[in-house]
C-alpha positions as a printed Julia matrix, in Angstrom:
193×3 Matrix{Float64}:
   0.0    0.0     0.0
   1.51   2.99   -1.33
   1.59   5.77    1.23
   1.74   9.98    1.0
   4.87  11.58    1.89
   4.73  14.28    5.01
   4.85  17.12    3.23
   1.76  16.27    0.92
  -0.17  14.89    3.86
   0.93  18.61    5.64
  -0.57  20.46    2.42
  -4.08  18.15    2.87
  -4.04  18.65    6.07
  -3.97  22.57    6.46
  -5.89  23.13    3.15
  -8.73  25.11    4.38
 -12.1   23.14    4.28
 -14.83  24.06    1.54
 -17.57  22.4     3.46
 -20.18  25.0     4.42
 -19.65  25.1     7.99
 -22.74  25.49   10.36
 -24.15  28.41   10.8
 -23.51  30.57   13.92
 -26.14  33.08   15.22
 -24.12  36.08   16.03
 -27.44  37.51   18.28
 -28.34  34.67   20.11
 -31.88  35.07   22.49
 -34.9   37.46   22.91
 -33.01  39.3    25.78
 -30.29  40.46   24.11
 -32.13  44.09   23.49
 -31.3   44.27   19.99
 -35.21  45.59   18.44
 -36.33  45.32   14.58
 -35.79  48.73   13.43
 -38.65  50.2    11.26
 -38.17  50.46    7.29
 -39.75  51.11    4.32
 -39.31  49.93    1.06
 -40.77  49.3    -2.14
 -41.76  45.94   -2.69
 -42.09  43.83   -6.41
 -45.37  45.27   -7.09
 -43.63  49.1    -6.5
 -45.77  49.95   -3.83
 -44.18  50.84   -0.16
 -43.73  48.34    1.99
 -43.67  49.61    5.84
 -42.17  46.75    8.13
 -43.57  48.65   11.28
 -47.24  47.33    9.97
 -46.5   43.83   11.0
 -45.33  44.46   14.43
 -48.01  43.72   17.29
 -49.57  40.69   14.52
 -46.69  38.77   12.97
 -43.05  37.45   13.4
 -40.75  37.93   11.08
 -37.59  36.76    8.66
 -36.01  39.0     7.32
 -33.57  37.77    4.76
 -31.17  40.66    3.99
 -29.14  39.17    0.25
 -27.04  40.36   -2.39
 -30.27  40.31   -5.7
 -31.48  37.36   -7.14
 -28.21  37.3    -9.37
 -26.33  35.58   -6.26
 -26.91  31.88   -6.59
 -26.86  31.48   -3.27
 -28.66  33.95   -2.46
 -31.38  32.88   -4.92
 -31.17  29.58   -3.32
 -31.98  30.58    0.19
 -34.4   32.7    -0.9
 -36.23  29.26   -2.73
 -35.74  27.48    0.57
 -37.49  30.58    2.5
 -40.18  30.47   -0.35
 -40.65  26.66   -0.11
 -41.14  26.95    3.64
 -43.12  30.23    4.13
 -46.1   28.22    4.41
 -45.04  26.67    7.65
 -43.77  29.84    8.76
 -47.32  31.17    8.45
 -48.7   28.41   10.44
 -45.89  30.19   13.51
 -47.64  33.52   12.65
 -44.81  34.77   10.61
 -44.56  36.61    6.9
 -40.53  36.29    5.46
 -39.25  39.42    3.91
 -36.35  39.14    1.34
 -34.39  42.89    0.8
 -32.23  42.65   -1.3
 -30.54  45.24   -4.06
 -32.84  44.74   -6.93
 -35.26  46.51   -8.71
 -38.99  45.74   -8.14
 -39.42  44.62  -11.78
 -36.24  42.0   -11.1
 -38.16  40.84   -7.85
 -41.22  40.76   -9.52
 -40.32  38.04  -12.23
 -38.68  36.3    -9.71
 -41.48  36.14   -7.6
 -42.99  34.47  -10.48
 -40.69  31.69  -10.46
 -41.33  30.68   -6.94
 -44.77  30.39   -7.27
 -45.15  30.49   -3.44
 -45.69  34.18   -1.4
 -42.79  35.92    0.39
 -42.08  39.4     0.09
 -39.24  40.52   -1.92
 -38.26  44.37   -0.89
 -36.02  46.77   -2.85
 -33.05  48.44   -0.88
 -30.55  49.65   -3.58
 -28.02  51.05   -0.75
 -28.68  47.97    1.84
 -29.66  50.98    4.68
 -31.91  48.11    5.85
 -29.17  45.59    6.82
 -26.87  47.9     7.79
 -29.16  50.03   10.53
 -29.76  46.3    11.86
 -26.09  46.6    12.2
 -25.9   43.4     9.74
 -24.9   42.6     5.74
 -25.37  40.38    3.22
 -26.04  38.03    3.48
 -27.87  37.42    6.59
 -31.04  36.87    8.59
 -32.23  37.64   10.96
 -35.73  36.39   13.16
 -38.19  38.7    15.34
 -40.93  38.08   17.17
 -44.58  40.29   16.87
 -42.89  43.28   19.35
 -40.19  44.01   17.71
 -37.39  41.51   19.6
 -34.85  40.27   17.59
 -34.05  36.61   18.86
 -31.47  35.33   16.42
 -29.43  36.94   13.74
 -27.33  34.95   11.32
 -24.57  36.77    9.04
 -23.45  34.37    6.34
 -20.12  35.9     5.35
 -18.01  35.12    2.36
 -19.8   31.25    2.73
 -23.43  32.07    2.87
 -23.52  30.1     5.72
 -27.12  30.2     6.77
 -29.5   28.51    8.83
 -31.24  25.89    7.35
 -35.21  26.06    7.33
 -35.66  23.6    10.05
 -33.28  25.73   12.58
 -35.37  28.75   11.52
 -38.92  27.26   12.27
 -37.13  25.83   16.06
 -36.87  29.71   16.49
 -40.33  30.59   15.72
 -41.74  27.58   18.02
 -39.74  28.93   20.23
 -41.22  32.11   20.35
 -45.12  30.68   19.8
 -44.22  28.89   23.28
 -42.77  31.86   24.98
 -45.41  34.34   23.93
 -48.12  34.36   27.37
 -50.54  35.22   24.79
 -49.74  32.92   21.9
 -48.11  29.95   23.57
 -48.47  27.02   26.74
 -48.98  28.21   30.2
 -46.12  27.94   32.19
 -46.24  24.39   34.09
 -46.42  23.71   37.13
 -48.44  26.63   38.48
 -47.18  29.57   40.29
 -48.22  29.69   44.02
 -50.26  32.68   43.61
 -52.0   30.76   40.86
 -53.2   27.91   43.18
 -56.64  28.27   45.56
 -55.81  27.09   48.99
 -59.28  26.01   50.26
């Protein structure tokens, strides 16, 4: 059995990997007091689209990507489209915003045959007063708390769809409104006879 010599097993060895690495959120939990900051934008069909008007009834994605040009980007934003309508069953709508122009998003919109927004934002002044770039994404619940943010990087390395609907169970649960009461009860919440 013929073996390598140490120098090629050193180059194999330190070659850096090209397997898409998991991704790592870099905001990590609904107390870290980082808020969805209000923006609009014009969406595929042109007209404005005001995030603010989802806030007390819906989560949110928000996918901020380089166009529909990137592949990767165009690929997430499949995977996003594929699975909005489970993120609708967790009370959420998923925003793309992105650099193109409505007509760009609009035909692409057409491809995907399934509903997600697709928002406009030539400059990125969306992703960067979120303190983000592209690509990344991040998840909110209905008040305006940011619970996760993703940045991809060079890599695109991006949750998958499953890690992003864990999230938004997540917050279904921990909403007193939305989600399970909290088990066992509290002493206050128990009649003493």
């Amino acid at each position: 059995m013929a073996t390598l010599p140490s120098s090629a097993y050193h180059a194999i060895v330190t070659q850096p990997s090209l397997v898409a690495q998991p991704a790592v959120p870099s905001v990590d939990g609904p107390g870290t007091g980082r808020r969805l900051r209000p923006f609009a934008l014009p969406g595929a069909d042109q007209r404005i689209v005001n995030i603010s008007r989802y806030q007390q009834w819906l989560n949110v994605v928000v996918f901020f990507h380089h166009g529909v040009t990137c592949r990767e980007c165009r690929e997430t934003l499949r995977l996003l489209a594929q699975n909005a309508p489970r993120c609708r069953d967790e009370d959420t709508i998923v925003i793309g915003v992105g650099p193109d122009e409505p007509a760009t998003s609009n035909r692409f919109l057409d491809e995907l045959e399934r509903p997600i927004l697709l928002l406009s934002d030539p400059r990125g002044a969306a992703a960067r007063q979120h303190g983000v770039g592209a690509p990344s994404l991040l998840v909110a619940d209905r008040f305006g708390d940011v619970w996760v943010t993703w940045e991809g990087g060079q890599r695109h390395e991006l949750p998958k769809p499953a890690e992003i609907l864990t999230w938004l169970e997540a917050i279904g649960i921990h909403c007193p409104d939305c989600g399970v009461q909290d088990w066992p009860p509290l002493l206050n919440d128990v009649l003493m006879e």
